[in-house]
C-alpha positions as CSV (number, residue, x, y, z in Angstrom):
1,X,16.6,-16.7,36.4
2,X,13.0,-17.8,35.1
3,X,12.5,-18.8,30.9
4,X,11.5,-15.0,30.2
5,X,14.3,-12.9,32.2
6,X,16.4,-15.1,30.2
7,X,14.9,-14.4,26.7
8,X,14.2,-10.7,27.9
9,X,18.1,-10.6,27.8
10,X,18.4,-12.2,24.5
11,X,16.1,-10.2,22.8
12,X,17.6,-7.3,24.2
13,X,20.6,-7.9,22.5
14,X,18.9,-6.8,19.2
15,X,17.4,-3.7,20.8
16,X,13.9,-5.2,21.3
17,X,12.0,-4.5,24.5
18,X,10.3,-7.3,25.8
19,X,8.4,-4.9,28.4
20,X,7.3,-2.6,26.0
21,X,6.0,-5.6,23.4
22,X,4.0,-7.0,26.6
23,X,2.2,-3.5,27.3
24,X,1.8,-2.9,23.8
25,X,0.1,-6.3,22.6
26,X,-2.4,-6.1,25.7
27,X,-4.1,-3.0,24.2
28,X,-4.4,-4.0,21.1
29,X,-8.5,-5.0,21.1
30,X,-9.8,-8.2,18.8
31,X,-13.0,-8.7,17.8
32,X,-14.0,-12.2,18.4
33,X,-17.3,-13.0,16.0
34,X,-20.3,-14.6,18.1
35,X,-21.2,-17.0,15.4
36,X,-18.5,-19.1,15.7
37,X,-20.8,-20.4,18.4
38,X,-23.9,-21.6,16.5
39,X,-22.7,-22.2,12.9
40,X,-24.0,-18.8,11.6
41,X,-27.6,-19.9,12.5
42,X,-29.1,-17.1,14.9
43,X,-31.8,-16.8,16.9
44,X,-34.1,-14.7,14.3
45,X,-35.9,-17.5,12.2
46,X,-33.0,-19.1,9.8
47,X,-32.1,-22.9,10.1
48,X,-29.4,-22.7,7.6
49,X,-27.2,-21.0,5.6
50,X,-27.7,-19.3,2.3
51,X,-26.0,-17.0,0.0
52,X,-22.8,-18.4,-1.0
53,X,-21.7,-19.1,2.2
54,X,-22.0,-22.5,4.5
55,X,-20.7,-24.2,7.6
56,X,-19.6,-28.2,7.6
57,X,-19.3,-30.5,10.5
58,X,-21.4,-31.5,12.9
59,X,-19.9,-31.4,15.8
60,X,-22.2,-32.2,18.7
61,X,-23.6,-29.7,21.3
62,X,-24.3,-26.4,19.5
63,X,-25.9,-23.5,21.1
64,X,-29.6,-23.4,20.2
65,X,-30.5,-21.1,22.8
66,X,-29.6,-17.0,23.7
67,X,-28.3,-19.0,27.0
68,X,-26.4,-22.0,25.7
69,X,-24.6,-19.5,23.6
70,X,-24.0,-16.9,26.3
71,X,-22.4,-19.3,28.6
72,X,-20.4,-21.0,26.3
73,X,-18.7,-17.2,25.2
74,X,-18.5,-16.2,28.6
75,X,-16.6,-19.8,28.8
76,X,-14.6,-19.4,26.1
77,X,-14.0,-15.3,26.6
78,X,-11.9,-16.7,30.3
79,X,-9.2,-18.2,28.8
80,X,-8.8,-15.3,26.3
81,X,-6.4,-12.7,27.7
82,X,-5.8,-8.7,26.4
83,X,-8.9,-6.4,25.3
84,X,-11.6,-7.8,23.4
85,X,-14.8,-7.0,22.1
86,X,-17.6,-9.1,20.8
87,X,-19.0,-8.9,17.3
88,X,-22.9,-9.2,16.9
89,X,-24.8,-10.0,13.5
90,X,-28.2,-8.7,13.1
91,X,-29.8,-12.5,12.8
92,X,-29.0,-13.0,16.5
93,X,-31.4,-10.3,17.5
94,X,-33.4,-11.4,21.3
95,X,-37.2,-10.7,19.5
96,X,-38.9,-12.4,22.6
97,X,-42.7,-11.3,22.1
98,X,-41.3,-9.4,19.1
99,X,-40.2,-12.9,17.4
100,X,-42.5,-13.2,14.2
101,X,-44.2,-9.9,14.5
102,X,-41.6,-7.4,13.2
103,X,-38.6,-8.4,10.3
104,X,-35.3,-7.8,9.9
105,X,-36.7,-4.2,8.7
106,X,-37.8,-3.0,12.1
107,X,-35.2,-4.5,14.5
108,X,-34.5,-2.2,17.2
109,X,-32.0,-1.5,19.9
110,X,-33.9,-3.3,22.5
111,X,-34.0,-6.4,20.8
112,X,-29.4,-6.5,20.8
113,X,-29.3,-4.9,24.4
114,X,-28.4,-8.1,26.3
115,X,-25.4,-8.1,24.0
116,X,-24.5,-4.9,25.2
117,X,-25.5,-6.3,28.8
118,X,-23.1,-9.3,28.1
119,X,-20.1,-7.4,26.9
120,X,-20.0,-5.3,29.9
121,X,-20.7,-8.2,32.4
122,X,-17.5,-9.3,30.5
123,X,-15.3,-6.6,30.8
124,X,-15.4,-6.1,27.0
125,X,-13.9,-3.1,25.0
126,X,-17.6,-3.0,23.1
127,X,-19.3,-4.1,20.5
128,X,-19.3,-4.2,17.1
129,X,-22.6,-5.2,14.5
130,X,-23.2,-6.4,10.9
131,X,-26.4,-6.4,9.0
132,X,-27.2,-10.0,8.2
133,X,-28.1,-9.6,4.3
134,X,-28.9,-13.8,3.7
135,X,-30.3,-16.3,5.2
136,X,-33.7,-14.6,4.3
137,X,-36.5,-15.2,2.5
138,X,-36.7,-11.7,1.1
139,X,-33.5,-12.6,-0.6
140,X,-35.2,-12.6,-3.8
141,X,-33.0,-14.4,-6.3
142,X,-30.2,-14.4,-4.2
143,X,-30.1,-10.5,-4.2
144,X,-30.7,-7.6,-1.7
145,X,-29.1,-4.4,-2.4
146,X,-28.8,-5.4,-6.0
147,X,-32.3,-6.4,-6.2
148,X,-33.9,-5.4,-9.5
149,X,-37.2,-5.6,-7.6
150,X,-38.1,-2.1,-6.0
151,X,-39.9,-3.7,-2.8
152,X,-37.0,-6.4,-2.2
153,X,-34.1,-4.0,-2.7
154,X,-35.9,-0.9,-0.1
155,X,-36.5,-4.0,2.7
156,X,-32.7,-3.9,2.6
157,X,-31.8,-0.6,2.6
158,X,-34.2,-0.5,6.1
159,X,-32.6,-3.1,7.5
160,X,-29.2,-1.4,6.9
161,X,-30.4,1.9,8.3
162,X,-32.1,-0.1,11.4
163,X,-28.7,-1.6,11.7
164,X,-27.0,1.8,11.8
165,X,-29.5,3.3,14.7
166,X,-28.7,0.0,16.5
167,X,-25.2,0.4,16.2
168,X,-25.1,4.1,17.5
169,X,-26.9,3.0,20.7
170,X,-24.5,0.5,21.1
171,X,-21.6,2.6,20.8
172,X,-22.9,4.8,23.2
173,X,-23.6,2.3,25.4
174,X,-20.5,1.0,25.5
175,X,-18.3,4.4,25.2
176,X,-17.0,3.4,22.4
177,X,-17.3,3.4,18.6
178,X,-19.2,0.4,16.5
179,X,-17.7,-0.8,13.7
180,X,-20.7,-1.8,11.0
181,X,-19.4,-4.1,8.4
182,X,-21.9,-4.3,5.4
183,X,-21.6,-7.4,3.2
184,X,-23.9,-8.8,1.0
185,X,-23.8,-12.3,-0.7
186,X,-25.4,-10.3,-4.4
187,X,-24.0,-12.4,-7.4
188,X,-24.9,-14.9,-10.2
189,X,-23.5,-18.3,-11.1
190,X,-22.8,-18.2,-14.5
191,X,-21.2,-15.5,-17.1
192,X,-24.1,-12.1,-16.6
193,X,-25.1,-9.8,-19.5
194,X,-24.9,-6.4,-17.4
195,X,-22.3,-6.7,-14.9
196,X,-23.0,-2.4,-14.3
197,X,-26.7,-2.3,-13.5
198,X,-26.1,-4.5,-10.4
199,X,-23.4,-2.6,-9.1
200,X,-25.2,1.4,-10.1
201,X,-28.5,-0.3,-7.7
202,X,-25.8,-1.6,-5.0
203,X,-24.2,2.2,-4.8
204,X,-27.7,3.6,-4.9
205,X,-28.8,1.3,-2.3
206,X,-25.2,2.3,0.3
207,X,-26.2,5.7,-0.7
208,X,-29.4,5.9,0.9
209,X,-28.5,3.9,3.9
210,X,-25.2,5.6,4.6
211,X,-27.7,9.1,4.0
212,X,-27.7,9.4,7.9
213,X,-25.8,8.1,11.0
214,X,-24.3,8.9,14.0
215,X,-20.6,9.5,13.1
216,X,-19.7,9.5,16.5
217,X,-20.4,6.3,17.3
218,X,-20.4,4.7,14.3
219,X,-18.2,3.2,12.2
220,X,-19.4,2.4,8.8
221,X,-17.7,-0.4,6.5
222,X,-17.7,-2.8,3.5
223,X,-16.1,-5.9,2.6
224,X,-16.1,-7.3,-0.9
225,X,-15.7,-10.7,-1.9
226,X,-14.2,-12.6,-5.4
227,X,-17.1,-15.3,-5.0
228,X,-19.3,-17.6,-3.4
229,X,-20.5,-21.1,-3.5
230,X,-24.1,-20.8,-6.5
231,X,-22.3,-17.1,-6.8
232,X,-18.9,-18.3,-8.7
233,X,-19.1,-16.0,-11.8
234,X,-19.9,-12.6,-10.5
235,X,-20.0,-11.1,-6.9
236,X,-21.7,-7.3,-7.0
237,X,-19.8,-6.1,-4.1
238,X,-16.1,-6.8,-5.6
239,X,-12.9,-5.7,-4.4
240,X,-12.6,-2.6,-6.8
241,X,-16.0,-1.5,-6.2
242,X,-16.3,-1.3,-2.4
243,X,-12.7,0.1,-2.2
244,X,-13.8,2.5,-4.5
245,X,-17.1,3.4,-3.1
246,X,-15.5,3.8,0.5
247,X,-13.1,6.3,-0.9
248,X,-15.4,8.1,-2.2
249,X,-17.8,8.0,1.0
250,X,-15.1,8.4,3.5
251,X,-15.8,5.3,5.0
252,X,-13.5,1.9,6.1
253,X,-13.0,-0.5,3.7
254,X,-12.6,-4.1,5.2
255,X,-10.4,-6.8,4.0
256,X,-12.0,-10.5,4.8
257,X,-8.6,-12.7,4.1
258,X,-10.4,-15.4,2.8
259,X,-12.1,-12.9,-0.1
260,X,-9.5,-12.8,-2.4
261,X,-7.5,-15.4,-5.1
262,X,-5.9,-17.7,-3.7
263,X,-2.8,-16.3,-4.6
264,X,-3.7,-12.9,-3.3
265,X,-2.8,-11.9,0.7
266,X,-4.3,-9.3,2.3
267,X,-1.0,-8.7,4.6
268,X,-0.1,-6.5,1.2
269,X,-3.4,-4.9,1.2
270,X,-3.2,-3.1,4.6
271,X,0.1,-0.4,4.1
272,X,-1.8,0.0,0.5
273,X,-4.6,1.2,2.2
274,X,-3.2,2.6,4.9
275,X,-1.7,5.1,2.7
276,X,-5.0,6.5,1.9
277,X,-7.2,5.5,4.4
278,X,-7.6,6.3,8.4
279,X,-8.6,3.2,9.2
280,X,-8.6,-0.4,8.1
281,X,-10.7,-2.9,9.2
282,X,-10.1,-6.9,8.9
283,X,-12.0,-10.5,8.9
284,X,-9.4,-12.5,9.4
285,X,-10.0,-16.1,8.5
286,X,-7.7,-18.5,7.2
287,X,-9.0,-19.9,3.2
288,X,-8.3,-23.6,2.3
289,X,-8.0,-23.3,-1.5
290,X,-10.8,-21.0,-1.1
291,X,-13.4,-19.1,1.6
292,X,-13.3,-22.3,4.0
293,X,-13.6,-19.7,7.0
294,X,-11.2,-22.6,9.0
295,X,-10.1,-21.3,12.3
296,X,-7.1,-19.2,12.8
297,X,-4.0,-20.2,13.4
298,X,-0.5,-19.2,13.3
299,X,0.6,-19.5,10.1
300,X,2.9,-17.5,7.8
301,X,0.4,-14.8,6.5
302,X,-1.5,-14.6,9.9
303,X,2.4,-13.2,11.2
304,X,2.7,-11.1,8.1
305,X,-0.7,-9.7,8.4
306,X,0.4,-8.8,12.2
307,X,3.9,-7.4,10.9
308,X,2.4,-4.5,8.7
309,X,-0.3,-3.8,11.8
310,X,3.3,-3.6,13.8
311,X,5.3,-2.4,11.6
312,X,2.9,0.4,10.3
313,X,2.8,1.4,14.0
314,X,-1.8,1.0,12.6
315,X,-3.0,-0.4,16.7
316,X,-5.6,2.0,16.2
317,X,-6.1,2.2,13.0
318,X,-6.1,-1.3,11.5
319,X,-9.8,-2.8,13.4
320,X,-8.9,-6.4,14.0
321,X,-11.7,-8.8,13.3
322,X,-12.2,-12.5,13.6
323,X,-14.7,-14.4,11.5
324,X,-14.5,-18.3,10.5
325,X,-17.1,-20.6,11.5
326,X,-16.1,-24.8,11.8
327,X,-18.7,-26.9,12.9
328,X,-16.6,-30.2,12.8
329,X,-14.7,-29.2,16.1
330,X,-15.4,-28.2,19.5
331,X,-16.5,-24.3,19.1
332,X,-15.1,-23.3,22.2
333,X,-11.8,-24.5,21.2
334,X,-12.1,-22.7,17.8
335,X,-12.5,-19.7,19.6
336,X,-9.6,-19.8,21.8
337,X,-6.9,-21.4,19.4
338,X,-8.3,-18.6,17.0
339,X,-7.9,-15.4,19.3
340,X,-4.6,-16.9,21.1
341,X,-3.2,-17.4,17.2
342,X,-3.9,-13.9,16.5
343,X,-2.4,-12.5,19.4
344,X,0.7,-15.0,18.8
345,X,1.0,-13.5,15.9
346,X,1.1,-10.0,17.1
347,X,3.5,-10.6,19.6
348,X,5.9,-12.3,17.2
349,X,5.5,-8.9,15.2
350,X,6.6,-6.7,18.1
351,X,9.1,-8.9,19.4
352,X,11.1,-8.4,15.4
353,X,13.8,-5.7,15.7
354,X,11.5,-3.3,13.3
355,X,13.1,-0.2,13.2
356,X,17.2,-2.2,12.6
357,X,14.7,-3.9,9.6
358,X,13.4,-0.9,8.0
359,X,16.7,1.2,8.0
360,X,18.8,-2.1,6.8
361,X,16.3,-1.8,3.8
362,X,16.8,1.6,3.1
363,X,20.5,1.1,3.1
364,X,19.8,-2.2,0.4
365,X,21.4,-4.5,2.7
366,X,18.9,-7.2,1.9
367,X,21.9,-9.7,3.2
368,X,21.5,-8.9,7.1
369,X,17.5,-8.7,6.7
370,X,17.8,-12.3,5.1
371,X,20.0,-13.1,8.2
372,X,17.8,-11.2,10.7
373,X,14.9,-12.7,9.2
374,X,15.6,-16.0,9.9
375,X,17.1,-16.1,13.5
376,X,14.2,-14.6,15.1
377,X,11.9,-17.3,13.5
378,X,13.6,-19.2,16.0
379,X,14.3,-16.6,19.0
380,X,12.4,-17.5,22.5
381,X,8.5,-15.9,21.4
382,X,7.1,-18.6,23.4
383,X,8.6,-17.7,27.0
384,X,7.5,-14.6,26.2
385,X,4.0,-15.5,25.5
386,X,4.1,-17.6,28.7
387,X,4.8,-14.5,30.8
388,X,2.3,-12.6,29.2
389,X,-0.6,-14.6,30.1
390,X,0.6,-15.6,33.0
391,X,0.6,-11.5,33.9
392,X,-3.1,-12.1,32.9
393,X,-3.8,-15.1,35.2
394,X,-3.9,-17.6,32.3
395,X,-1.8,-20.1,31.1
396,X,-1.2,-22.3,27.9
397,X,-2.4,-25.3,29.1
398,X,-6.3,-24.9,28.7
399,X,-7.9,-27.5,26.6
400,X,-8.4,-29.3,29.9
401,X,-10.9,-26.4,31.0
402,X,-12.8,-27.0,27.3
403,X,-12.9,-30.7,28.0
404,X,-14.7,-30.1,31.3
405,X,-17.2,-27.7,30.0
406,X,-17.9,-30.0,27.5
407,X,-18.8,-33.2,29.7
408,X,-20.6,-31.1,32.1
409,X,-22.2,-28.7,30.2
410,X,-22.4,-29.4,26.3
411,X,-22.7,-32.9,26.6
412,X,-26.2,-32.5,28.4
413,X,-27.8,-30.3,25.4
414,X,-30.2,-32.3,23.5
């Protein structure tokens, strides 16, 4: 009898389904952020970051090119097992002759195709975009759609309708609907005198870009934020506004779990929202202290965050997004450890007797959940995991694969 028959039996003893967690958890898609590759950079003009946000490390061997960073996802997409889709910002637009001719105002479909082109080379679910608000230099006093001045703010709002067009092609292309996550970094560093006026322009501003869009294949979201580094005392786009605004609008609100107080988790967020909203979507992350972005990893609220996607029976409803960027390791690695956490974390979520749980809770017996609770921390999660990638052709022994691609392929960039 091989490791899983064996803890197929034991967790059958508690009425959980091995099988059925395996088929489940395979179709459950994750969105795995391209700018984990290059430190946030992109290909559209920027050599840093601005706007409260910023990457440290540096770790050698980072994409530069549309091609480095193509191989090394493709790389790093081959040791990650279920559905999964790729999530594009705006800044690592493919201008070619367009580069220096036409802003961030005027990008077009063509200019994000070879992601689309790349995602179905991959096999990938589809694709899913964000408007790059910073890194900019029409971010005129570290505001867009906040921007007191007229010509600033209306640059923005075409970059977010641009982004929107983009978007629909893209779903289109890909059969399947594009998630477009609007943050902006808008905020000041010390105490302001009108904390309204910014937040009346912001509304105005997601107003007229929201004004039109392809509802089919488009997915319109925002994602708030508590602060940012030069940003510490006020943030526009806060939690209460955008949730808020997307009530209002009908839209998604998404959580970022690094965009809240330290003592805030987002796993109690989701079945809040849930309650009111058709879908969800997240940035997961994992905050040291504050918005560190480090990379994911399975740790208690990463499997609490999975239990109320599980638990809530959300798959389709809560959008799963990843989004940290450490330069101080080998990115490829981040990647992997990041969507292989995630998915840990889901399958410890299906593989909890949920239903026994939620009934034992409704009857107050708090005892046996206590009980419950803590044996299956230590039930046999990890023979099942084994079997489910090795029903994928992968296995858990991979950072030997990384270190190869990294002597003979990242090592060589200059």
């Amino acid at each position: 009898m091989t490791r899983y028959e064996e803890a197929r039996k034991i967790y059958a003893k508690y009425g959980v389904d091995t099988e059925k967690a395996l088929a489940r958890l395979k179709n459950i898609p994750i969105s795995v952020h391209c700018w984990q590759g290059d430190d946030v950079i992109g290909f559209d003009g920027s050599d840093s970051l601005s706007g409260g946000i910023q990457t440290t490390g540096n770790y050698p061997g980072r994409a530069t090119t549309p091609e480095e960073l193509f191989a090394d996802i493709e790389r790093a997409f081959s040791l990650m097992s279920g559905k999964k889709r790729i999530n594009v910002h705006a800044c690592y637009a493919l201008l070619g002759e367009d580069k220096g001719k036409v802003d961030r105002d005027e990008y077009e479909y063509k200019h994000f195709k070879p992601w689309v082109e790349l995602a179905k080379k991959l096999g990938m679910d589809g694709v899913d975009f964000n408007p790059t608000f910073f890194a900019h230099p029409k971010m005129k006093d570290g505001l867009s759609l906040s921007s007191t001045d007229e010509e600033t703010r209306a640059f923005w709002v075409r970059h977010g309708k641009a982004c929107l067009k983009i978007a629909a092609e893209m779903g289109k292309a890909m059969g399947s609907p594009c998630l477009v996550n609007i943050w902006i970094p808008d905020g000041y560093k010390d105490i302001p005198t009108d904390r309204l006026g910014p937040r009346l322009r912001l509304k105005k501003s997601l107003d007229e870009i929201l004004e039109e869009y392809d509802k089919e294949w488009v997915i319109p979201a925002v994602e708030s934020k508590v602060f940012g580094i030069g940003i510490e005392s006020y943030t526009v786009g806060n939690n209460e506004f955008y949730q808020n605004y997307a009530a209002k609008k009908g839209i998604c609100c998404l959580l970022d779990t690094g965009h809240y107080h330290p003592t805030e988790v987002v796993s109690d967020k989701i079945p809040s929202l849930l309650a009111f909203y058709d879908k969800v979507a997240l940035h997961v992350s994992r905050p040291v202290r504050w918005d560190s972005d480090h990379v994911v990893i399975l740790d208690d609220e990463l499997k609490e965050i999975a239990k109320e996607i599980v638990r809530s029976n959300a798959d389709d409803k809560v959008i799963i997004g990843l989004d940290y960027f450490d330069a101080s390791i080998n990115r490829l690695c981040a990647w992997v450890t990041g969507v292989r956490s995630m998915q840990k974390a889901l399958l410890y979520a299906l593989l909890l007797p949920n239903e026994e749980l939620k009934r034992l809770q409704n009857e107050n017996d708090f005892t046996k959940i206590m009980y419950l609770n803590e044996k299956f921390k230590l039930m046999p999660v990890g023979d099942v995991w084994e079997e489910y990638l090795s029903r994928q052709g992968l296995s858990d022994d991979w950072y030997e694969d990384i270190e190869k691609f990294e002597r003979e392929v990242i090592a060589k960039r200059k």
